[in-house]
C-alpha positions as CSV (number, residue, x, y, z in Angstrom):
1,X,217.1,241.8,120.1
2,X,218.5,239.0,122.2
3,X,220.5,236.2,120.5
4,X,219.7,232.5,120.9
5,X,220.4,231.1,124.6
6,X,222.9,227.9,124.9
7,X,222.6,225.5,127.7
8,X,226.0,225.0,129.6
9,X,226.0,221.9,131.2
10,X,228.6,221.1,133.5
11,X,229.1,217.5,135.5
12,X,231.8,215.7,137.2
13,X,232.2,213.8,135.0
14,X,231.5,214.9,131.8
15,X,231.1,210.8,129.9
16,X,228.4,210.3,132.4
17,X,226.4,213.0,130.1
18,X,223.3,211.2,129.1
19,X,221.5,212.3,126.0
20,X,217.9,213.1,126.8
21,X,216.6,210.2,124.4
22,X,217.3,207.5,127.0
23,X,215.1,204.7,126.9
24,X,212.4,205.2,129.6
25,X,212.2,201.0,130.5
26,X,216.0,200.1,130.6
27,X,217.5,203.5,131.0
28,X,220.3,202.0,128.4
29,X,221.9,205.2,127.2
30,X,225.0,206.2,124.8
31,X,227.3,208.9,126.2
32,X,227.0,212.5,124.4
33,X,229.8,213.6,122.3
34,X,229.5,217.3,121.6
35,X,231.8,220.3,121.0
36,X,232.7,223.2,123.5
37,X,231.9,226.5,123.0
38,X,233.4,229.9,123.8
39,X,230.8,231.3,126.0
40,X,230.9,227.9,128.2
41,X,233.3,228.0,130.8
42,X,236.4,225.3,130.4
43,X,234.9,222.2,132.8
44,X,231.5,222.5,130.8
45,X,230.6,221.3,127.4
46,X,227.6,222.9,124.8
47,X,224.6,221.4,123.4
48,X,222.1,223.8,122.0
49,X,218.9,221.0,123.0
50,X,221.1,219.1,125.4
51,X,219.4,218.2,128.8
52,X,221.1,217.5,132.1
53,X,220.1,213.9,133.6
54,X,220.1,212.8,137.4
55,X,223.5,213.5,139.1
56,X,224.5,216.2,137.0
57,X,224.5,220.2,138.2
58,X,223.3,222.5,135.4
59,X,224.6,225.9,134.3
60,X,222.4,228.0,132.3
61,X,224.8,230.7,130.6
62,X,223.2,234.1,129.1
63,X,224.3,236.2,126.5
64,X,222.3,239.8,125.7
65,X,222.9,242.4,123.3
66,X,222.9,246.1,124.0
67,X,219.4,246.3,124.3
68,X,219.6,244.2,127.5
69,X,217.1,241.5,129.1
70,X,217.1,238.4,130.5
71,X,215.7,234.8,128.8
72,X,216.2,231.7,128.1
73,X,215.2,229.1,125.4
74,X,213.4,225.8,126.2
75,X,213.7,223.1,124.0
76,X,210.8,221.3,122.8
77,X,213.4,218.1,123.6
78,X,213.9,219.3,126.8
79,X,210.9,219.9,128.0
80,X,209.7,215.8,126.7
81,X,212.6,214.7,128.2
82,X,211.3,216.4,131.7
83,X,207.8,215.5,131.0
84,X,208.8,211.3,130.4
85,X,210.8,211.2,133.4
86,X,207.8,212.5,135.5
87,X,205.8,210.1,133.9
88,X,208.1,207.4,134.4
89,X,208.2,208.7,138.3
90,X,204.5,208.7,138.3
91,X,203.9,205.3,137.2
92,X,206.8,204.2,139.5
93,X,205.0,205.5,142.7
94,X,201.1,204.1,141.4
95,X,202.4,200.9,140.7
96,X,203.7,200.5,144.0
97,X,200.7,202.3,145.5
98,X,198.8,199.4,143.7
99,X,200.7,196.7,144.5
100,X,201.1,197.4,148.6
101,X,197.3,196.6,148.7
102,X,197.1,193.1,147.4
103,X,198.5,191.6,151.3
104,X,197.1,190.9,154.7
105,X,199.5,191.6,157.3
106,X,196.9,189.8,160.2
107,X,194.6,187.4,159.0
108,X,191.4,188.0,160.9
109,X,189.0,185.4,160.0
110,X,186.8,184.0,157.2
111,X,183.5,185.0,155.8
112,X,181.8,182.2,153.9
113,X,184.7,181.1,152.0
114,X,186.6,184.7,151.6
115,X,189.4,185.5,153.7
116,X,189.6,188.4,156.0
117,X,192.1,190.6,156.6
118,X,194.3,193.7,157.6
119,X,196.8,195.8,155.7
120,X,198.9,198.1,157.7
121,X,200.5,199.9,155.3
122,X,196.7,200.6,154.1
123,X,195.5,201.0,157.5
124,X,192.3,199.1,156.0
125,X,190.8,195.9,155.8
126,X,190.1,193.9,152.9
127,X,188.8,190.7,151.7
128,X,189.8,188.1,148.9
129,X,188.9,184.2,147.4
130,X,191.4,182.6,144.8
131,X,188.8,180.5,142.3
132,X,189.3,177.1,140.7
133,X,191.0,178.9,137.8
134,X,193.6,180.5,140.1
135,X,192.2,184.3,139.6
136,X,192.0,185.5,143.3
137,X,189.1,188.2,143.5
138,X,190.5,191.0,146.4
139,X,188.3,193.3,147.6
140,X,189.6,196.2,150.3
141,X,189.3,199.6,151.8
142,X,192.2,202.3,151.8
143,X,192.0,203.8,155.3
144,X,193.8,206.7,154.4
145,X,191.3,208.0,152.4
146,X,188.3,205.9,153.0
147,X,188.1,204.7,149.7
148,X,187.6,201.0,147.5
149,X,189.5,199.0,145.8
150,X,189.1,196.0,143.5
151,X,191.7,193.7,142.2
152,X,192.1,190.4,140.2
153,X,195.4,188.2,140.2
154,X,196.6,185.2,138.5
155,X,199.9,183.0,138.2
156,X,198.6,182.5,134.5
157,X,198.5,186.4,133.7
158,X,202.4,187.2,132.5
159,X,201.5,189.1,129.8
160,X,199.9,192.0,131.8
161,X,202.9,194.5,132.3
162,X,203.1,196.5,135.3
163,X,202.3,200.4,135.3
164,X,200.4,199.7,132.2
165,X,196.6,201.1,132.2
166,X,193.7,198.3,131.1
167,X,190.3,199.0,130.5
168,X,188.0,196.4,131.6
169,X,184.3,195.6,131.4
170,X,182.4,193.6,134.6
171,X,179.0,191.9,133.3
172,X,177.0,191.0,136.3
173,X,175.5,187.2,135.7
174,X,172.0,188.9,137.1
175,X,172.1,191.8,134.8
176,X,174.2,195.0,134.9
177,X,177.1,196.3,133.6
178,X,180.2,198.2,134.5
179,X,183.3,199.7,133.1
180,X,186.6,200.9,134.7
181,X,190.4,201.4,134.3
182,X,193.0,199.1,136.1
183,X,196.4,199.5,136.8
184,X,198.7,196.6,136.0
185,X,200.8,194.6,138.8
186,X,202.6,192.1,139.9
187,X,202.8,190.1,143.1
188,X,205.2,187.6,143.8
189,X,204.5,185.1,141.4
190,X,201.3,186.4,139.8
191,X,200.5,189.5,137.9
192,X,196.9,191.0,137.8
193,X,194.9,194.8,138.1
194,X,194.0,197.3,140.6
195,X,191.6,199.9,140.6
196,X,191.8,201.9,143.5
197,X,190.0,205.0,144.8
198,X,186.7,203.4,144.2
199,X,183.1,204.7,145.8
200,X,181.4,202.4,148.3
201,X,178.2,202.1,145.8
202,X,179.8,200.8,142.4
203,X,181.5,198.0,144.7
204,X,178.3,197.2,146.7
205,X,176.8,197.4,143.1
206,X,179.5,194.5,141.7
207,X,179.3,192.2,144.9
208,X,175.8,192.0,145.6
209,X,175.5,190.4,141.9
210,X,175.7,186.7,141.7
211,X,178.7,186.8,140.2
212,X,180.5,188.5,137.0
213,X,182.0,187.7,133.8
214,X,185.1,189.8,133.7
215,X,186.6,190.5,129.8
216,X,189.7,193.0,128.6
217,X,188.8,194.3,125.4
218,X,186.8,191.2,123.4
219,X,188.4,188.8,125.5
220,X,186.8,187.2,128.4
221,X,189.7,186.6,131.5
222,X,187.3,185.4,134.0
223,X,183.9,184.4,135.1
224,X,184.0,184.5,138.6
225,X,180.5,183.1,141.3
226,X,180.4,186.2,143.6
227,X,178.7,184.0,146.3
228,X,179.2,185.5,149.9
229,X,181.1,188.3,148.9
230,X,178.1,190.5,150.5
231,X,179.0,188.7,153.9
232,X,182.9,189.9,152.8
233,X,182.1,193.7,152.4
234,X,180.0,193.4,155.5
235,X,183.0,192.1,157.5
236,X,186.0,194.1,156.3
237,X,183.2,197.1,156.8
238,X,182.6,196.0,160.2
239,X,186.7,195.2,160.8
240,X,187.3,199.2,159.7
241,X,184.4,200.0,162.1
242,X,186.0,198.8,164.9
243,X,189.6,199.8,164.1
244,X,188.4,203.3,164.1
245,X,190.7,204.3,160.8
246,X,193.4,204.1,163.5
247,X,196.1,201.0,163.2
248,X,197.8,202.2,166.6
249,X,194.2,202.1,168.3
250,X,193.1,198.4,169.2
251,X,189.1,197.8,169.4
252,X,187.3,198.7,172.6
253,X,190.1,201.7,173.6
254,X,187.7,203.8,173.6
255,X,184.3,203.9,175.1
256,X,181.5,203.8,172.2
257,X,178.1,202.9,172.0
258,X,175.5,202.5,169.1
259,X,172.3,203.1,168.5
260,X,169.8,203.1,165.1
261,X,168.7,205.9,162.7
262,X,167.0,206.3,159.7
263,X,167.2,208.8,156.2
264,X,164.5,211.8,155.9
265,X,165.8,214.0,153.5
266,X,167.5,212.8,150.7
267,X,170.1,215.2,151.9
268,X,171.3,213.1,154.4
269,X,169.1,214.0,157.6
270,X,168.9,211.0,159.6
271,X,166.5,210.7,162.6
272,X,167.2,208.8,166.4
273,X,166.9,209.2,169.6
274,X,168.5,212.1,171.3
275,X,169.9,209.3,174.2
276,X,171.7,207.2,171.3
277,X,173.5,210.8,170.5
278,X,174.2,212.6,174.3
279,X,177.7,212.6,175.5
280,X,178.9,211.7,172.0
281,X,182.6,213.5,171.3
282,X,182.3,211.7,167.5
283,X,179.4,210.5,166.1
284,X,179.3,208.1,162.7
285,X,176.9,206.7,160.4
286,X,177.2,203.3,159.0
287,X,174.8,201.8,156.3
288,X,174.4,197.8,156.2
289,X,177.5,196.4,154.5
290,X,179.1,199.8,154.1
291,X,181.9,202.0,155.2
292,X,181.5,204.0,158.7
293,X,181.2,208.0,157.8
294,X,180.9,211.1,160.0
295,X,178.2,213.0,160.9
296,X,176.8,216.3,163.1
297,X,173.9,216.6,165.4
298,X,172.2,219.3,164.3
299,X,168.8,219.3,166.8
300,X,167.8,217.9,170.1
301,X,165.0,217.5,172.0
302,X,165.8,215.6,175.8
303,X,162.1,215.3,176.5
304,X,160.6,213.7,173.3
305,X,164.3,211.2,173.0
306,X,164.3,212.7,169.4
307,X,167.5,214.3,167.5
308,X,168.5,214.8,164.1
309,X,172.5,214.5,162.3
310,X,173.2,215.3,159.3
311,X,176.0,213.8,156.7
312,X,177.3,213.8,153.4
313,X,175.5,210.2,152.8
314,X,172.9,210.6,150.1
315,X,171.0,207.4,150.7
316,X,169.5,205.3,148.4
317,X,166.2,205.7,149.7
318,X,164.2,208.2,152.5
319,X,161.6,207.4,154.6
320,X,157.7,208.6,154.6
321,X,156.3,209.7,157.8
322,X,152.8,208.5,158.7
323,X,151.0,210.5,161.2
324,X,148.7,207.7,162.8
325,X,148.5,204.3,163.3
326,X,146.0,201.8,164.2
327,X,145.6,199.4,166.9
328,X,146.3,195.8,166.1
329,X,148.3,196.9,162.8
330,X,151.0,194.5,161.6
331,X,154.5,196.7,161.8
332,X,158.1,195.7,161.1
333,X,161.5,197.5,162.8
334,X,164.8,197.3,161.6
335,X,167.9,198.1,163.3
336,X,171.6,197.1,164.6
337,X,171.1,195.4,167.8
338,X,173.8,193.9,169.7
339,X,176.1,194.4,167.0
340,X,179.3,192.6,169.1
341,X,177.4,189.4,169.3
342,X,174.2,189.6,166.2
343,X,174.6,190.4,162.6
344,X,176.3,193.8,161.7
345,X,174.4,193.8,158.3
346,X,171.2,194.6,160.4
347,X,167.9,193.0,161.8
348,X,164.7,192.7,160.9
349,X,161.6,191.8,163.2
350,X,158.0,191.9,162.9
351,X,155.2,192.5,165.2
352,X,151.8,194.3,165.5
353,X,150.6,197.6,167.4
354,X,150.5,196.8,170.6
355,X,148.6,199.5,172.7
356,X,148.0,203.3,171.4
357,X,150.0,204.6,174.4
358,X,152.7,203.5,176.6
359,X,153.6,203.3,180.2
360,X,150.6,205.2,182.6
361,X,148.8,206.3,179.2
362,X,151.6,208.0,178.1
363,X,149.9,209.0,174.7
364,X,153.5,210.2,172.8
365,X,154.2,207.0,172.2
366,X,153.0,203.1,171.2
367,X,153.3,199.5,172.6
368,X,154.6,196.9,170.2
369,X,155.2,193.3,170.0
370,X,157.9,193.1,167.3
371,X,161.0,192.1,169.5
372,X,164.1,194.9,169.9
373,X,167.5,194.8,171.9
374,X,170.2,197.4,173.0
375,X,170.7,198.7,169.8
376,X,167.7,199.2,168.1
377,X,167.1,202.5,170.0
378,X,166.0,205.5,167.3
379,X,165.1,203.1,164.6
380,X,162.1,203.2,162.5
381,X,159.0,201.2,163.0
382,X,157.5,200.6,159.9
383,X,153.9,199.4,158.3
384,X,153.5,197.3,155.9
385,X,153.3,199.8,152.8
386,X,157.0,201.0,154.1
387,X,155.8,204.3,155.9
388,X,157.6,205.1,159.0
389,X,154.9,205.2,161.8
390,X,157.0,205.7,165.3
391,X,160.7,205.7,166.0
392,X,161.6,202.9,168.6
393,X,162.8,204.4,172.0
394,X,162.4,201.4,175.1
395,X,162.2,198.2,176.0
396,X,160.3,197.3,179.4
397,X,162.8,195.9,181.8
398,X,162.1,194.9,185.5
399,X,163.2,198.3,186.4
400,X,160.8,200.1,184.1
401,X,157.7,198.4,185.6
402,X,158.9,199.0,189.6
403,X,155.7,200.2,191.5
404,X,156.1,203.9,193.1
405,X,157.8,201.6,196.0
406,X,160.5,200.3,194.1
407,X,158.4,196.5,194.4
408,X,159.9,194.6,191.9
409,X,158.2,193.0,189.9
410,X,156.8,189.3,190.4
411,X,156.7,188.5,186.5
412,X,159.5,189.2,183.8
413,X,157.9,191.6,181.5
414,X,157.9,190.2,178.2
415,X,157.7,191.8,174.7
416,X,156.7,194.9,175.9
417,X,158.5,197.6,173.5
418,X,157.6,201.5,173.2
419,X,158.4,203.9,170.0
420,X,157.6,207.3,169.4
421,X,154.9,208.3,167.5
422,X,155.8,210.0,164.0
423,X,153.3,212.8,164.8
424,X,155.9,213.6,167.7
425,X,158.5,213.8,165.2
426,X,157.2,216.1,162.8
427,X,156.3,218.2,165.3
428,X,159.9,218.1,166.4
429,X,161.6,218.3,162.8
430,X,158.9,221.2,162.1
431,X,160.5,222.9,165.1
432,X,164.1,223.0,164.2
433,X,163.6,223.5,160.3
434,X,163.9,219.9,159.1
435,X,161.5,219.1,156.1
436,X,161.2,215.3,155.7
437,X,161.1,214.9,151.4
438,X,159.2,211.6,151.3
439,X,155.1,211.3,150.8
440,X,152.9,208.7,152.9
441,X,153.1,205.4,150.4
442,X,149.4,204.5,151.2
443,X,149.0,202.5,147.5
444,X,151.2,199.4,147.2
445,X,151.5,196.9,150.6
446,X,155.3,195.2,150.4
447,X,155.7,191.6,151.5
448,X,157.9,190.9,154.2
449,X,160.9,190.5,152.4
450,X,160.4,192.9,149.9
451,X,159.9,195.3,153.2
452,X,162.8,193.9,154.9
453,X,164.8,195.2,151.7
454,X,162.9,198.7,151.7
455,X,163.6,199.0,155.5
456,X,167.5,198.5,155.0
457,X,168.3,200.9,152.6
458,X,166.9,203.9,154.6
459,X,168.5,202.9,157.7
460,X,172.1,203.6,159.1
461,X,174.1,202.4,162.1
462,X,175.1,205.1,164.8
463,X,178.2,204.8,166.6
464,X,179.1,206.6,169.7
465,X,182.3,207.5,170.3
466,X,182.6,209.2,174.1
């Protein structure tokens, strides 16, 4: 049998030994007065559940009996005293974590009353607005790994201890609720919560409420108007977009373009043009108000303008595919046109069906009226039940409508925009194994902005990067 095992520990100086029951806040500690023992060598002292602290080098003697073998004997002390100070480590490193979010080293601009900004140390952008009652509502995204955080400070908050986990409860003045844990900090003079590692959808959830009444336990801390935070999320979005994740990169460095999309499989097939996706190095999806993510063309047809990516998005919403279209039908398109100059949250024009075929009969696509830019190329056109009934590919420039001669000609074309017709896109998606999930919605016709909001959820942003 082997006898018990004793811990030798040996220091420099043995009245800096620390007994393992220091306090974890202070670190105030009484020195350790224990005897020696014979099998300890003469600079060491004994403790049979003694623990070596921080500056000390530890000497584990063994003792075995005839029988032979090698062990030794972990003290349940020893093993809590190793398991606080990693706690206490832990909590060190999150509180700082949380705490290096909640500052904007460039302020970039404002967005309807919130400030916008960027956090090196975050690589990320992020938005915040102090209220009449001093809480300061910040909202951000952690370039590092892409994720949200939200945060709520106040001078008034001095009870709420740092490191200290609080479960809170968010009560949307609209209707909804939500639940999270928070980490507590403090900055400079105020103290408040973080939660960090957030998903883009429970924040889009929170901001695009009214505003929230914010309570710890049964105790209400704020009630807080939410108004233009959508606007916020839009712009730190759009300030990430076109920082590229890279602090050391500025905006423009490298050549991109962009182009529009839309969801077909509630897998995350989106459909464009295949001239919005050649040359592409990277390409990236972007919903409205939301964080720019990667994605892979995965099919390609030059002649038809059509191409497929997929991504890890699972969108809120697919489109339907309707096969034909009628002359003279009313049609909306949404898309991200001119994005440097227009709205970055996307745009929404209407129209009617123009002509059933495009320039010289060209019978694979339609004429419409609704107004599109550079931009809206590979967006959907929709009707007014919400089916997808071409996929926008061309405006008519002067250039376009050049005679065989190269005659220019002697009246700007106006108005004059071509898509793709969906029964050119089935065909295609057929043809490289892509299944679109949704049905034709034939029964319920949407009003325009009840459209407008069906149109942006199943369309993305596409970003170029060459």
């Amino acid at each position: 049998m082997l006898e018990r095992r004793r811990f030798c520990l040996q220091s420099n100086e043995t009245s800096k030994l620390r007994d393992h029951k220091a306090d974890p806040v202070t670190q105030n500690v009484a020195p350790l007065n224990v005897p020696s023992h014979p099998n300890c060598p003469q600079n060491a002292i004994y403790r049979p559940e003694a623990i070596a602290t921080a500056g000390m080098s530890i000497s584990l003697s063994y003792n075995a009996t005839s029988t032979g073998g090698w062990g030794f004997v972990f003290k349940k002390y020893a093993l809590q005293a190793l398991i606080i100070g990693l706690q206490i480590w832990t909590a060190a490193i999150s509180i700082a974590n949380a705490q290096e979010k909640l500052g904007m080293d460039e302020r970039i601009g404002n967005s309807e009353g919130w400030s916008i900004g960027y956090n090196k140390s975050l690589n990320g952008c992020l938005a915040s607005e102090t209220f009449s009652d001093a809480t300061t509502f910040w909202l951000g995204i952690d370039g590092r790994d892409h994720t949200f955080f939200l945060a709520l400070t106040n001078p008034n908050w001095q009870s709420i201890e740092p490191g200290k986990a609080y479960a809170l409860r968010f009560l949307a003045l609209g209707g909804g609720r939500w639940q999270g844990k928070f980490l507590g900090v403090a900055r400079e003079a105020e103290k408040g919560i973080v939660s960090s590692g957030l998903n883009e959808k429970f924040v889009g959830d929170i901001v695009r409420s009214s505003g929230v009444a914010v309570s710890l336990g049964d105790t209400m801390i704020a009630r807080l108007s939410l108004q233009g935070s959508s606007s916020a999320m839009s712009a730190i979005a759009q300030c990430q977009s076109e920082r590229g994740g890279n602090a050391d990169t500025p905006s423009g460095a490298r050549g991109t373009s962009s182009g529009t999309g839309f969801f077909i499989t509630s897998k995350g097939h989106v459909l464009t043009n295949a001239h919005v996706v050649r040359g592409c190095t990277t390409v990236n999806l972007q919903q409205p108000g939301g964080l720019s993510q990667s994605g892979r063309v995965v099919a390609t047809d030059s002649k038809n303008d059509l191409a497929v990516i997929v991504s890890n998005i699972k969108p809120p919403g697919v489109a339907a595919l309707r096969a034909n279209v009628r002359l003279g039908e009313n049609i909306a398109v949404f898309g991200f046109p001119l994005t440097d100059r227009l709205s970055t949250t996307g745009n929404f024009t209407v129209g009617y069906v123009s002509a059933l075929a495009g320039l010289k009969d060209d019978t694979a696509v339609i004429q419409i009226s609704a107004p599109i830019q550079p931009g809206n190329s590979g967006g959907p056109v929709f009707d007014n039940h919400g089916n997808v009934v071409a996929v926008i590919v061309a405006t008519a420039t002067t250039s376009i409508m050049a005679d065989a001669s190269g005659q220019t000609p002697t009246v700007m074309p106006q108005n004059i925009n071509f898509a793709i017709k969906t029964a050119i896109a089935l065909a295609f998606l057929n043809s490289n194994g892509v299944n679109a999930d949704a049905d034709v919605e034939s029964k319920l016709s949407l009003d325009t902005s009840e459209l407008a909001e069906h149109a942006k959820t199943r369309t993305v942003k596409i970003i170029c990067s060459n």
